[in-house]
C-alpha positions in Angstrom: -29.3 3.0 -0.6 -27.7 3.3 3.3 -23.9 3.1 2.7 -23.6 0.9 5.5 -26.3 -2.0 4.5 -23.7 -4.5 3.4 -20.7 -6.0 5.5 -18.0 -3.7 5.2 -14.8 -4.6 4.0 -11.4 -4.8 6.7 -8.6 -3.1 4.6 -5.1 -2.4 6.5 -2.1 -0.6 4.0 0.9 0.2 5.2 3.0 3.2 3.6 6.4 3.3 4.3 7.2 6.1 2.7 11.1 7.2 2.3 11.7 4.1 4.9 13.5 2.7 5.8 17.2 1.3 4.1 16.6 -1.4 2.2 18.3 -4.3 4.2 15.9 -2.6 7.7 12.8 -3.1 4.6 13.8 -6.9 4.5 14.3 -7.3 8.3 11.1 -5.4 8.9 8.8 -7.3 6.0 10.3 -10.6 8.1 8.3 -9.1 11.0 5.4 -8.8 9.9 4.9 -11.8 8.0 5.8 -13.6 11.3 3.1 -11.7 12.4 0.2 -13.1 10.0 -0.8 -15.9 12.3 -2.3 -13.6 15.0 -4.1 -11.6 12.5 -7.9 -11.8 11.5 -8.0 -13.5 8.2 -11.2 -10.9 7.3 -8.4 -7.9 7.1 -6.9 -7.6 4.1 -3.4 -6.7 4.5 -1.2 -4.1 1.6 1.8 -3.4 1.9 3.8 0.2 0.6 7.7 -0.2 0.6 10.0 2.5 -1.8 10.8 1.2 -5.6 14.0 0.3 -4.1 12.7 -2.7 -1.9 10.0 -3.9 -4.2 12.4 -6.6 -5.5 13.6 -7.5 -2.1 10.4 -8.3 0.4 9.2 -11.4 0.3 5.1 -11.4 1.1 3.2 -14.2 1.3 -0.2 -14.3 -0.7 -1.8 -12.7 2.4 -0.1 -9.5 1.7 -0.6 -7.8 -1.2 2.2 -5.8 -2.7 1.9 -2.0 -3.4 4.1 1.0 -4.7 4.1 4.5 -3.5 3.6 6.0 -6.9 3.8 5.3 -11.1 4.4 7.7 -13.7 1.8 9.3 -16.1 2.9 7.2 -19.4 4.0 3.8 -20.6 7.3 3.0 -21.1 9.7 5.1 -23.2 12.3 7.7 -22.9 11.2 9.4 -19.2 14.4 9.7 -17.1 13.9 8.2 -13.2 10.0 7.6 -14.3 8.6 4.2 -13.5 6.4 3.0 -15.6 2.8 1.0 -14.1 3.7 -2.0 -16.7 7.0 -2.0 -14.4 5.3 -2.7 -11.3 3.0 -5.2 -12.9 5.8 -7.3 -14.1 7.8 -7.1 -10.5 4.1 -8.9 -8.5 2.7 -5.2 -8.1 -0.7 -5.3 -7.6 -2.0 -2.1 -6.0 -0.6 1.5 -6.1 -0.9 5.0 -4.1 -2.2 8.0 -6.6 -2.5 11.3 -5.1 -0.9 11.4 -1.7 -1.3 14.9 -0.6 2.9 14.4 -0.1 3.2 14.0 -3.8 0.7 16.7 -4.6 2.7 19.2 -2.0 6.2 18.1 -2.9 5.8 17.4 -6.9 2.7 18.8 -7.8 0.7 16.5 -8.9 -2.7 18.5 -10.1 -6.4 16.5 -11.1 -5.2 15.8 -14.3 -1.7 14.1 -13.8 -3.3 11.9 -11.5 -6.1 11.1 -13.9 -3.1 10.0 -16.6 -1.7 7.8 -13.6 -4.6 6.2 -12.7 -5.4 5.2 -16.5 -1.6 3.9 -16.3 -2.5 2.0 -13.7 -5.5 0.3 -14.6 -4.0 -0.4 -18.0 -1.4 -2.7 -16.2 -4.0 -4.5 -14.3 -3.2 -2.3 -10.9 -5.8 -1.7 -8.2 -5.6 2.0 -6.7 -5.7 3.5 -3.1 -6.8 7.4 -4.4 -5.6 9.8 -1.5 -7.8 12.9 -0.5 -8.0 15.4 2.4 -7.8 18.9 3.4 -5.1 21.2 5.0 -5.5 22.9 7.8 -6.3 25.9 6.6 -9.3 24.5 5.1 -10.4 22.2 8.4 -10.0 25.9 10.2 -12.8 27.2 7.8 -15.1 24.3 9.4 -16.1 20.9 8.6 -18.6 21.9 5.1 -15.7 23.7 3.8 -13.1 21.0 4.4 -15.7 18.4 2.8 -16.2 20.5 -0.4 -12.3 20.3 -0.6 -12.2 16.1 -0.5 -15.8 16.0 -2.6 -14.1 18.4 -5.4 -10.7 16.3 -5.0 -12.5 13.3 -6.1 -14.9 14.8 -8.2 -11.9 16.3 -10.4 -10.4 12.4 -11.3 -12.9 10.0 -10.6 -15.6 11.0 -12.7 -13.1 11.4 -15.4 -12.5 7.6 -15.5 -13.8 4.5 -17.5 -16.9 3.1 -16.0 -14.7 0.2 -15.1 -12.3 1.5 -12.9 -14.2 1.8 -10.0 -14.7 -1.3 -9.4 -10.5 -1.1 -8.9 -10.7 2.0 -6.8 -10.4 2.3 -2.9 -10.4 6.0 -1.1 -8.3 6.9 1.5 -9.1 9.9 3.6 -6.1 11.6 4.7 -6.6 14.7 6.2 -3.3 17.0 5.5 -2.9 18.7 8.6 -2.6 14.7 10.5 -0.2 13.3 8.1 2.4 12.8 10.4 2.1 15.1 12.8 1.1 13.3 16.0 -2.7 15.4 15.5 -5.5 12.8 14.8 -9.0 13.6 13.5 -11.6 12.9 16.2 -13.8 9.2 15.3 -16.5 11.7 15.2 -14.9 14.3 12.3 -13.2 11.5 10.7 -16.5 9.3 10.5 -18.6 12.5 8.9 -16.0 13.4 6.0 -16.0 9.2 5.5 -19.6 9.3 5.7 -19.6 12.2 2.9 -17.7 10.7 0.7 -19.2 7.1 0.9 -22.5 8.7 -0.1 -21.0 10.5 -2.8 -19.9 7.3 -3.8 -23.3 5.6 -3.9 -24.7 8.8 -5.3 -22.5 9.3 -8.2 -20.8 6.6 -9.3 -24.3 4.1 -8.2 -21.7 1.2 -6.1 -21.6 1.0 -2.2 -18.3 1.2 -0.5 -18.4 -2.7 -0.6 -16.5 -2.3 -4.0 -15.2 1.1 -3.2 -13.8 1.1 0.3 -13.0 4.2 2.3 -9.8 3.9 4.4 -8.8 6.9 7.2 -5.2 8.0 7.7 -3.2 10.4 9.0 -1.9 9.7 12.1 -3.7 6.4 13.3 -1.9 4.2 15.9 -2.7 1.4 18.5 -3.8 3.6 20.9 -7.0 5.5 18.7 -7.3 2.6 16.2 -10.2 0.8 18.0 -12.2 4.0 18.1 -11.3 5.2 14.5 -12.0 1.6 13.2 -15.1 1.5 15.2 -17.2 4.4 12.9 -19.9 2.6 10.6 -18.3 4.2 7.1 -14.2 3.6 7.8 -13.6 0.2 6.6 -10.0 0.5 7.3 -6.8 2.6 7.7 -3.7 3.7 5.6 -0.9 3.7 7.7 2.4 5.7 7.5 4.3 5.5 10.5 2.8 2.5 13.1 3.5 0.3 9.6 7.4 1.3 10.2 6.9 -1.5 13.3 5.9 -4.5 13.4 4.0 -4.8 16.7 2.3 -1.8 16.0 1.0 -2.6 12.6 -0.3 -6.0 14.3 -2.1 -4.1 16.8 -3.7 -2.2 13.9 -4.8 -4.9 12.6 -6.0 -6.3 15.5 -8.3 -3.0 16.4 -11.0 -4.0 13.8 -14.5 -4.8 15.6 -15.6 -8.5 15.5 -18.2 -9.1 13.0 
């Protein structure tokens, strides 16, 4: 089956990160909503604020709500944990699992995300799963940096109920672009995106129609077009140019017609 025989999905997810306070995360949701009206209704739009402005932006329909994280278990007694059943009950719909931030920083291993995607999918969430190399690793060349993503996905998603993939998008972040101003070349970010689409179709037997694969790290108005352009990169995830408003529009704007 060619991973690119059926019309490819327009995905655009913003990450905010630790950004910004939480009375700039209503003034800057209030941007981008005004924004909606010059966007392409084909691109489907998510949305990434901190826990603490979950309860405060106010999306309309066309954005779908997402947090940065959940914890490994249900509810119960985990201090500062929040629980997927949380984010459910505050209009939740999506969440991140296995940004390489949270794998650096809190070291999330194969087998704590596993537990947080089952958490997820148990409260009805849909998942962005986050893979990509460092740079030591792109500085062996491009087969050993896709070995890394392949065995990053390998290590969770086949671990999963047959079921969950249909919930599942991938987002190719390579670690050594996360923001750092460097940007995979179209051409380097379309092979690994490439590589894992047909791992997709190969092992798990669905097309990236109900498995998308998204490209971050780095991406911004001014490579968008090009990155966006590449025949298995059905979108972005976007950390910074999601911070402002006319940016994330041009984002969205950089998807070819179809």
């Amino acid at each position: 089956m060619d991973t690119c025989d059926m019309a490819k999905r327009r995905i655009l997810a913003g990450n905010w990160k630790c950004n910004p306070l939480p009375s700039r995360g209503v003034e800057l949701a209030t941007s981008i909503v005004r924004t909606l009206e010059h966007i392409p209704t084909n691109v489907e739009l998510l949305i990434f604020p901190p826990y603490t402005h979950l309860h405060m932006v106010d999306f309309p329909v066309r954005i779908s709500l997402g947090a940065q994280n959940c914890a490994r278990h249900g509810l119960g007694p985990y201090t500062a944990d929040i629980a997927a059943a949380m984010l459910h009950d505050m209009g939740v719909t999506h969440v991140l699992i296995g940004h390489s931030e949270r794998r650096l920083y809190h070291g999330e291993t194969g087998d704590v995300l596993v537990m947080k995607i089952r958490e997820a999918r148990q409260s009805d969430l849909k998942i962005i799963y986050c893979c990509g190399e460092p740079e030591e690793v792109r500085a062996q060349g491009e087969e050993a940096a896709r070995d890394y993503v392949i065995q990053q996905i390998e290590e969770v998603l086949l671990r999963l109920q047959e079921d969950d993939k249909h919930y599942i998008a991938i987002a190719y972040e390579p670690v050594w672009a996360i923001g750092t101003g460097k940007t995979a070349s179209p051409e380097d970010a379309e092979y690994m995106c490439k590589a894992i689409s047909e791992w997709i179709v190969e092992k798990l037997g669905i097309t990236t129609e109900e498995m998308p694969v998204l490209y971050g790290g780095s991406c911004n108005p001014s490579n968008a077009k090009a990155l966006f352009a590449q025949p298995h990169i059905s979108g972005g995830l976007i950390g910074t140019a999601s911070l402002n408003a006319a940016d994330f529009l041009a984002l969205a704007q950089s998807f070819p017609s179809e």
